[in-house]
C-alpha positions in Angstrom: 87.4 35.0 -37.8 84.3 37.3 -38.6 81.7 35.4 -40.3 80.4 37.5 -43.0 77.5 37.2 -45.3 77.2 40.4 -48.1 74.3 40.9 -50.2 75.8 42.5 -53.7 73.2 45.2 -55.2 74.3 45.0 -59.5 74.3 48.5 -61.2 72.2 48.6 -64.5 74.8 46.4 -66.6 74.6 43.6 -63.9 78.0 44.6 -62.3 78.1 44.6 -58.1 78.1 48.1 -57.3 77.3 48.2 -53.7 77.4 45.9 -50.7 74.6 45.1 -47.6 75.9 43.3 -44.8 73.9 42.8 -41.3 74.5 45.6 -39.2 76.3 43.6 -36.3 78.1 42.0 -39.1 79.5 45.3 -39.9 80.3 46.3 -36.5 82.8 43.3 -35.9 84.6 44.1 -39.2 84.7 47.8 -37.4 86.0 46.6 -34.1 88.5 44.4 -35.6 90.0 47.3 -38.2 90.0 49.5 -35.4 92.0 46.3 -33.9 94.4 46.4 -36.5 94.6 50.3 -36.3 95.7 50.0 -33.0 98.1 47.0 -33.4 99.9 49.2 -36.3 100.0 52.3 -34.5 101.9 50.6 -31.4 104.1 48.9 -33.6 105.3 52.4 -35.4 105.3 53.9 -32.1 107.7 50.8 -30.9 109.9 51.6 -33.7 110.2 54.8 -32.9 111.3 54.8 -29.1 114.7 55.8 -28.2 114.0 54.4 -24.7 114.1 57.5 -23.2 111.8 58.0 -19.8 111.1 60.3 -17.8 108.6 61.0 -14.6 105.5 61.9 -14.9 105.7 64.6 -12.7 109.1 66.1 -14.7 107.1 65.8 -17.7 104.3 68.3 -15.7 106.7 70.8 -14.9 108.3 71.2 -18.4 104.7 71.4 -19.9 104.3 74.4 -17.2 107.1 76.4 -18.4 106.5 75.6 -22.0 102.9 77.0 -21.5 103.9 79.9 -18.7 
């Protein structure tokens, strides 16, 4: 678990408008949402496969007549 420790900045009525956090601070919470990017783009991408395969080097030659 990130350990996080915000500073709140209050607009002009005293409500918290903006947040500072320490910048390494910030960069774990970016590393693990990119985390959790990647854990949900597998998981759709899981869902998704018919189980079809096929060799890399088939795939190769039906890109080169796609493109030819």
């Amino acid at each position: 678990m990130i350990s996080v420790h915000p500073q709140y900045i209050k607009d002009a009525n005293g409500n918290p408008s903006l947040v500072v956090l320490p910048a390494q601070e910030f960069e774990s919470m970016m590393e693990e949402l990119e985390e959790l990017e990647d854990i949900r783009l597998y998981d759709e991408a899981k869902k998704e496969d018919t189980g079809e395969r096929m060799l890399f080097s088939d795939y190769l030659k039906r890109r080169q007549v796609k493109h030819a």
